[in-house]
N, C-alpha and C positions, 0 to 999 in steps of 0.2 A: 504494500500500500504506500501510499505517498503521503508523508510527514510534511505538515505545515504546521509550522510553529514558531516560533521568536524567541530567542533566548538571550538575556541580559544579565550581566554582572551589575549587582545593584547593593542596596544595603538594608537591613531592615527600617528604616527611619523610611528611606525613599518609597518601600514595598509598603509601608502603613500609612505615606501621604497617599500613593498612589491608588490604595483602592478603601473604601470606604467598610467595606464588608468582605470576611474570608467563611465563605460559607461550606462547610465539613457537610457530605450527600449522606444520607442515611443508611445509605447500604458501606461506608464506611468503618474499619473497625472503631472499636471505643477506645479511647484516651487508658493506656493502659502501663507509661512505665512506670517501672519498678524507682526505689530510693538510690539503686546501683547508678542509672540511668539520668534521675536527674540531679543528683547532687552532683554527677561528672559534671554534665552541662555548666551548671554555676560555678566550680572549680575552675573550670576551662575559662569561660566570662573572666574570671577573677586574675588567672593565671595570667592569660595571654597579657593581661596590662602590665606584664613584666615586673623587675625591682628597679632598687635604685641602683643595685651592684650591675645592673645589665647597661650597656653600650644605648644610648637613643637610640630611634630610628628616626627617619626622617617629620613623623608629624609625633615625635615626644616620645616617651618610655613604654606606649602601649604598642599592642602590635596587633593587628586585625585580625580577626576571629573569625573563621570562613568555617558557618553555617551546614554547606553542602547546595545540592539541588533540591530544589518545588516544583510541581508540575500543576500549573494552574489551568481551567478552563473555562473561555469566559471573551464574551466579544470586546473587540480592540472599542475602549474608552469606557468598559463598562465600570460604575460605580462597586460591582460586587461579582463575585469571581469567586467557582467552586473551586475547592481542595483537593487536587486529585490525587497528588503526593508531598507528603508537608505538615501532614497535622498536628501530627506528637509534635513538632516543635514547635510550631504556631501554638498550640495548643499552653507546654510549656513557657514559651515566653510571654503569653500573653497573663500566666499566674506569676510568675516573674515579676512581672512592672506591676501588678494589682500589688502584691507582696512591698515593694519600694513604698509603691505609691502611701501604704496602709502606715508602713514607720515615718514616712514623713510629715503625714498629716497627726499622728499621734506625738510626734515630738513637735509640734508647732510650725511647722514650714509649710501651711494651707497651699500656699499659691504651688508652689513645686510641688506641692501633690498632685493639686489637680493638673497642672502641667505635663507631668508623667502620667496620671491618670486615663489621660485624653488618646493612649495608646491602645487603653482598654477599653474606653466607651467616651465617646462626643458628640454634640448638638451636630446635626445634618444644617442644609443650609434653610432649613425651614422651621428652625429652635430645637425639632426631636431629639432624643437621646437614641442613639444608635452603637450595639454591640459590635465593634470592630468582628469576632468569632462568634459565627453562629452555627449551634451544632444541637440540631432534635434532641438525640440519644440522650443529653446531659442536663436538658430541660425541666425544670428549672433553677436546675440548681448550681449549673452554672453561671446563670446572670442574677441569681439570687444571693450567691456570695462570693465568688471569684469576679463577678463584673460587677460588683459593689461594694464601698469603703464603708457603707457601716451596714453589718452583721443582725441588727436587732432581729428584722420580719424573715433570714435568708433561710431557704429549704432547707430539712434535713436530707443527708445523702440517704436513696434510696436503692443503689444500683452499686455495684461492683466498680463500675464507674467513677460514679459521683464521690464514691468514696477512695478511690485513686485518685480523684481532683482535688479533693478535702487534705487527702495525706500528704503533697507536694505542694500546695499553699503552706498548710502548717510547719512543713520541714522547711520550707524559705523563710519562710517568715522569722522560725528560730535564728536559721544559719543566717538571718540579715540584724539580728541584736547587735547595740554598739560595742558593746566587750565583745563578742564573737571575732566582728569584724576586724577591731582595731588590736586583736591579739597578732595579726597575719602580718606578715614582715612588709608588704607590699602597700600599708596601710599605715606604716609607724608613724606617728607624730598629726596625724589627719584627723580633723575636725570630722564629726559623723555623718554632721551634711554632706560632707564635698566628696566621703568614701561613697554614700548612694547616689550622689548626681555620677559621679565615676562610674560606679556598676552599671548604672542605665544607661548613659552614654558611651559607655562600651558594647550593649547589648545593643543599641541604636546601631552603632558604625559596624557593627557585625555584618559581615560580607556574604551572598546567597547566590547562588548563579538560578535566576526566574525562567523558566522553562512556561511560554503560554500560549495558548492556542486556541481558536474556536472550536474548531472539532475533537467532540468527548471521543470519537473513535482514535482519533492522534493518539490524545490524552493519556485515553487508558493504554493504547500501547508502548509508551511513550514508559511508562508507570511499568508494563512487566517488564521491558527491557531494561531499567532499572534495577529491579527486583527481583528478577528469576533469579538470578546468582544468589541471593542475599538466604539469611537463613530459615531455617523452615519456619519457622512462624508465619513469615511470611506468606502461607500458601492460601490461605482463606482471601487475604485478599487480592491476589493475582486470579485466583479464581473467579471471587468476584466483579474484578474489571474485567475479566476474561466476558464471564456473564453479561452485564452492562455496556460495555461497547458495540455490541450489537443492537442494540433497542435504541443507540440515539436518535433521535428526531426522527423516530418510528410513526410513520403517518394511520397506522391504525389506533394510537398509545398504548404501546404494550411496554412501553419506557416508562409509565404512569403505574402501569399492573404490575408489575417488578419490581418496582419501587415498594409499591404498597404493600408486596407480598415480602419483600426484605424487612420491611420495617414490621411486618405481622409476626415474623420469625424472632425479632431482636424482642419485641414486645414479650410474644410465648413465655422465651426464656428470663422473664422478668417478672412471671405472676408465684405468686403465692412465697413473696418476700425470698424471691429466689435472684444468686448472680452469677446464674451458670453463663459462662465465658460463649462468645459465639463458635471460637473453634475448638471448644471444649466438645460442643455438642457434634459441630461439623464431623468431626475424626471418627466418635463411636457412629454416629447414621454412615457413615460412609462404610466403614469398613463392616457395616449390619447389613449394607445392602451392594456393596460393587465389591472391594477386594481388601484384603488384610494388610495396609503400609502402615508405612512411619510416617512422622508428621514432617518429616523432611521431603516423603514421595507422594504429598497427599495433591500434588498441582500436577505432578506426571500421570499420574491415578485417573485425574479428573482430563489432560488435554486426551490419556488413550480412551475414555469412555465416551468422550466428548467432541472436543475439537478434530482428532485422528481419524473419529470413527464416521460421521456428520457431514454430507455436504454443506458447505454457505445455507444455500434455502431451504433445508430444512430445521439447519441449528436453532434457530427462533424458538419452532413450536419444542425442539427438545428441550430446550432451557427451562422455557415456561412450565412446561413435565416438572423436570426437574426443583424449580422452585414451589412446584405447587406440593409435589412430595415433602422436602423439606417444610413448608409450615406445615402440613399434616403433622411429619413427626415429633417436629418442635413443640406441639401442644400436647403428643403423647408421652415424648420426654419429659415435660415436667408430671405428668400423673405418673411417671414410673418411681421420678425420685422421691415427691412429694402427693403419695397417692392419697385419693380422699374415697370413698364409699359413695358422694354425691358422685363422682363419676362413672357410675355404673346405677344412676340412677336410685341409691341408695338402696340397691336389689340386696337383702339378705345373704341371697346364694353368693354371692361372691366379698364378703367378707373375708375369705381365706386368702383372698388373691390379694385384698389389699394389705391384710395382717404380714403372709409373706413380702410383700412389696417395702411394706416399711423396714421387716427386718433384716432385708438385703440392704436397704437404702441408710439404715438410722445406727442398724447395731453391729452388722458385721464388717468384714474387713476389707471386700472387694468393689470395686465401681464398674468390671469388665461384664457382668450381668445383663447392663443395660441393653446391648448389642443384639441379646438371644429375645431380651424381652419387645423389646420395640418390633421385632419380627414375629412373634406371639401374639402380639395383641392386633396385629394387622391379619395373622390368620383365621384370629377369632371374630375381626367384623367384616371377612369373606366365606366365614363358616366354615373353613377348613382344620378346624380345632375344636373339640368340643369342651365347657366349662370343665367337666371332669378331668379330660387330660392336660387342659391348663396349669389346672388345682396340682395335679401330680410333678408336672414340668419345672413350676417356681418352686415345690416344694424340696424335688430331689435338689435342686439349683442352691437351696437355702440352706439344706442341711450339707451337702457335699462342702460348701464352705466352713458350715461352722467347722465341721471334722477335720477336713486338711489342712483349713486355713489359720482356722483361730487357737485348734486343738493341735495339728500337728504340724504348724508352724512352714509348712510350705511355701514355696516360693511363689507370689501370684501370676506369676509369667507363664505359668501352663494354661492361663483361660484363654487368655485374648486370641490368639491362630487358632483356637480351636471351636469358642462360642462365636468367632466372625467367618467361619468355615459353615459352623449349625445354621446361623442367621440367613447366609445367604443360602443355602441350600435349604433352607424354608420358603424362603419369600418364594420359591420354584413350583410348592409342592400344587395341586390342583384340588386335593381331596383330602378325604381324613385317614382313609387308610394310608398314603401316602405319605402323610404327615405326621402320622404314628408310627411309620415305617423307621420313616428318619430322625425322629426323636430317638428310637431305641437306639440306631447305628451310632449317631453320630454325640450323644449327648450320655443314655445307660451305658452301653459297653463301651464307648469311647474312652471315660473318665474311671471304665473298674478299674483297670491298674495299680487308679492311684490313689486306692482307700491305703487308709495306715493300719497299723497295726493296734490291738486293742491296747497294748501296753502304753505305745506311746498316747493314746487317748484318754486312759483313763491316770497316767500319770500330769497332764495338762488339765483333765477336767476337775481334778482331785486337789488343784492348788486355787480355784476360782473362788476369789470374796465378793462379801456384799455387806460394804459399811455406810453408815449414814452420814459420815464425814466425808464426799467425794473420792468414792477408791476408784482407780481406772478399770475393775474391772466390775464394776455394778451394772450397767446395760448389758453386758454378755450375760451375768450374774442371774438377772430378774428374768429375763427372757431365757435360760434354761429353765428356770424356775417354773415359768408359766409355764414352755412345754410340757413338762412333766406333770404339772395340774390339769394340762386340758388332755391328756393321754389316758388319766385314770379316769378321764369323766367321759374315753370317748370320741371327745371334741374335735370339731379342726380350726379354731381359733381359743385364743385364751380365753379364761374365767374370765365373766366380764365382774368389777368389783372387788378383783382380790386385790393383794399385796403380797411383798415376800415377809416372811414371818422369819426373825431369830428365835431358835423353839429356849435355848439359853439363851437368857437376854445380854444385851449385846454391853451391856453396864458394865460385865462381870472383866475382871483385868485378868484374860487369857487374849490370846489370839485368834487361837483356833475359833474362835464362838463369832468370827464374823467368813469363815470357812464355808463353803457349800456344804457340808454337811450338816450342818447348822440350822438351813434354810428350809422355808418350805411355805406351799402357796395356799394363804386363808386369806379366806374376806376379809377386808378392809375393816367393818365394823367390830368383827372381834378380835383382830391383830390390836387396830385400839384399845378394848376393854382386855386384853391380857396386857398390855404393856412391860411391866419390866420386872414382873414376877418369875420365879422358878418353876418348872415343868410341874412338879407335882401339884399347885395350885392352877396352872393352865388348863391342865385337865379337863375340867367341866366347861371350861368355858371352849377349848377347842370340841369337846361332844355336841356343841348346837352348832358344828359346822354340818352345810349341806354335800360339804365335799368328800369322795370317798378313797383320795388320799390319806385327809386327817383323821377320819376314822382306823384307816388300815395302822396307820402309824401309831394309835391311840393304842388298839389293839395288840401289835407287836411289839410296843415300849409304857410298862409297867414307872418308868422310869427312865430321864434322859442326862447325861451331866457331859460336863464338856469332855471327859474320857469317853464317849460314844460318839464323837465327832468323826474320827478319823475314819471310824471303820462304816458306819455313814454313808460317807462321804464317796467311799469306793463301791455301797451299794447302789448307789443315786449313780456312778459311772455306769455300771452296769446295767442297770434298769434304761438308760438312756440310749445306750449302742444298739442294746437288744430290741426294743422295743420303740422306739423313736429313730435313727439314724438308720438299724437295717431296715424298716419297713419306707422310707422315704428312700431308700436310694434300693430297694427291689434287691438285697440279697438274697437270691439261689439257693446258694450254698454254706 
């Protein structure tokens, strides 16, 4: 294709007279570095103004701070001009100068605040107040307190985001205090004004080579060629320009529909107080539905399914496939990590699905699950799954972790080639016997190998506490605990109402009494009403349970003291392999 574009060595001062507004597209990633990333940048700012022990240069002891490239796009004289490559720094400099701005006007220098200020937001020529950066994603909490000097009415951060924007304000802010600054050899003997008119006006003269063009198709190519080298993080958004330069000034507007369907995906993964990353989710739906890479091959992945495979006219409609997939499962993704019962219509029968859902998601130890279930739940609303083999599917999924993972300590690098092998040879199946086919192959006898041995399980399961003082293993703790109360009752989700019961109360100065063998699951009301008495007064009061654990338990201990823990403890292992782990994961043999 043929690149037309203009490219100018400029400086940031000239690049923020020049356009009025730097507008970040929505299908853009989010403002994401790290404290490594930008506390460089400001060191770098700091650095480059040289010492006094360094030789001048020609305009003083500073020495020009080159940026890199931007890639803007946006017609010649236009007030305002998309971000095609450039954010993160635009981004960072523009909390930079708020930061200045914020000490200056706080140590009394009003006017050179707002001076500086005006870098970050200024009267248009119609008296408006206009945000130099404008970026949805971070709305509004970006112009509610990074494009603002006083803080009273500004958003709380709600987003992963916004709270990456919040933590790089506050670490400027710190690192621009007058002792901070005037400890730094490059600052000795300097009045505090004249060290932050310095910073700024070095972060002004900082040098950018502008890369700008009218054509978002340049733009975006303009952007992978950039890019493609650069490191895999990188690949969501190479991808997405990949996606996007083709919908420019699409005379049907499917550059509108794209848009909207990128911005429904970023939305998805922002409900239910959730900051799951874009290519957090991008990597597991990919490798659930085309092929198993890294996050360094996820844009080769994408141009051989894609760009490779696709003439020109018909890439469009594939794209549009493709985006319409992804918001699909961007909305199922978040019911899988934060599953709720209203989405299933708050149907009783599937209670079990969400119970496991949470305990894959809240108490155990792996995130590679997601992959097999997102292909799951798309079987089950083509009817190719039925509830019951659902039910069986998450459940062997849940306990095969707890066993290898939590109890025998294995490495979690055996799921991922193997549930992104399951997934996509689901998405294939047609039917349920098919589909039951392949659950067995590739999910039951794939993973027999690698049960453990009982010893190592019941030597891991046999050191698990539950204290009331935050012990790290109290969620594993509670959630064996339940299992083993809804097994004697039958059940396929927990007692609803209980709690975990210390049967020795946990007052007593042993250890062992905050020990899993310890533990055991009664209602809530009478776990209260015994409180912190000894077994042989529990008694009556654990007889009006309705559970026929604490009965059986009632029955075979006449008496319990903390010398009955241990061996307890090894009964609870056992009762739990046998009858919990082998019946979930379908031993044979």
């Amino acid at each position: 294709m043929n690149f037309n574009f203009d490219s100018n060595a400029t400086t940031i001062k000239n690049l923020f007279k020049k356009y009025n507004q730097f507008r970040i597209p929505i299908f853009q990633r989010d403002y994401s570095w790290d404290p490594l990333y930008y506390n460089e940048f400001l060191n770098d700012i700091i650095n480059s103004l040289g010492s006094e022990n360094e030789p001048e240069t020609a305009s003083g002891s500073s020495k020009n701070y080159f940026i890199g490239t931007m890639v803007l796009s946006g017609a010649t004289g236009s007030a305002a001009i998309d971000v095609v490559d450039g954010q993160q720094r635009l981004t960072v400099i523009t909390i930079l100068f708020s930061a200045i701005s914020k000490r200056l006007k706080e140590n009394g220098f009003q006017k050179l605040a707002d001076a500086t200020f005006r870098y970050v937001q200024e009267e248009d020529d119609n008296g408006e107040l206009k945000q130099h950066l404008i970026s949805d994603s971070s709305f509004p909490f970006l112009e509610s307190f990074i494009q603002s000097l006083d803080h009273t009415h500004a958003a709380s951060p709600k987003t992963l985001e916004q709270e990456s924007l919040e933590n790089t304000y506050n670490d400027f802010y710190k690192a621009l205090d007058a002792n901070v600054l005037q400890a730094r050899p490059v600052f000795r003997n300097m009045d505090y004004r004249d060290i932050l008119i310095t910073i700024r006006d070095q972060l002004l003269s900082a040098s950018i080579i502008e890369i700008t063009t009218k054509n978002k198709n340049s733009a975006y190519k303009i952007f992978e060629i950039l890019n493609a080298k650069g490191k895999g993080l990188a690949s969501i958004d190479l991808i997405k320009n990949s996606v996007f330069e083709v919908y420019y000034n699409d005379k049907n507007g499917l550059e509108q529909i794209a848009s909207d369907r990128w911005r429904t995906i970023q939305t998805n993964l922002r409900k239910r107080d959730s900051n799951i990353g874009l290519a957090t989710f991008y990597r597991q739906y990919w490798i659930s539905k085309y092929e198993k890479v890294t996050n360094a091959k996820l844009y080769d992945s994408f141009k051989k399914a894609f760009i490779d495979k696709y003439p020109s006219k018909d890439i469009k409609g594939e794209y549009m496939h493709f985006l319409k997939s992804m918001e699909t499962e961007s909305d199922e993704y978040i019911k899988i990590v934060h599953p709720l019962l209203d989405d299933y219509d708050n149907r009783q029968e599937y209670k079990p699905v969400v119970q496991s859902l949470e305990s894959l998601s809240r108490v155990l130890g792996i995130k590679q699950y997601i992959v097999v279930v997102l292909a799951l739940l798309e079987l089950k609303k083509n009817k190719y799954i039925t509830l019951q083999k659902l039910k069986e599917c998450l459940r062997f999924i849940e306990s095969f972790v707890f066993m290898y993972t939590d109890m025998g300590k294995g490495q979690a690098n055996i799921y991922e080639a193997r549930f992104s092998r399951l997934a996509i040879k689901l998405r294939e199946s047609t039917s349920k016997t098919e589909t039951d086919a392949i659950i067995k192959d590739l999910l039951y006898e794939n993973l027999k190998e690698k049960r453990i041995d009982y010893s190592i399980f019941e030597d891991s399961f046999t050191k698990l506490t539950f204290s009331k003082s935050n012990n790290l293993d109290n969620k594993l703790s509670k959630y064996v605990i339940g299992r083993i109360g809804s097994s004697y009752e039958n059940k396929e989700i927990f007692l609803e109402n209980n709690s975990v019961e210390h049967i020795v109360p946990e007052i007593i100065s042993d250890k062992r009494v905050v020990n899993i063998g310890n533990l055991i699951d009664l209602e809530t009301d009478l776990n209260n009403e015994a409180q912190d008495v000894l077994y042989l007064q529990k008694k009556d009061i654990y007889s009006k349970s309705r559970n026929k654990q604490i009965h059986k338990f009632i029955d075979d201990n006449n008496n319990f003291t903390v010398s009955d823990i241990p061996k307890r403890a090894e009964r609870l292992a056992r009762y739990y392999y046998n009858n919990i782990i082998k019946t979930d994961l379908k031993y044979n043999d």
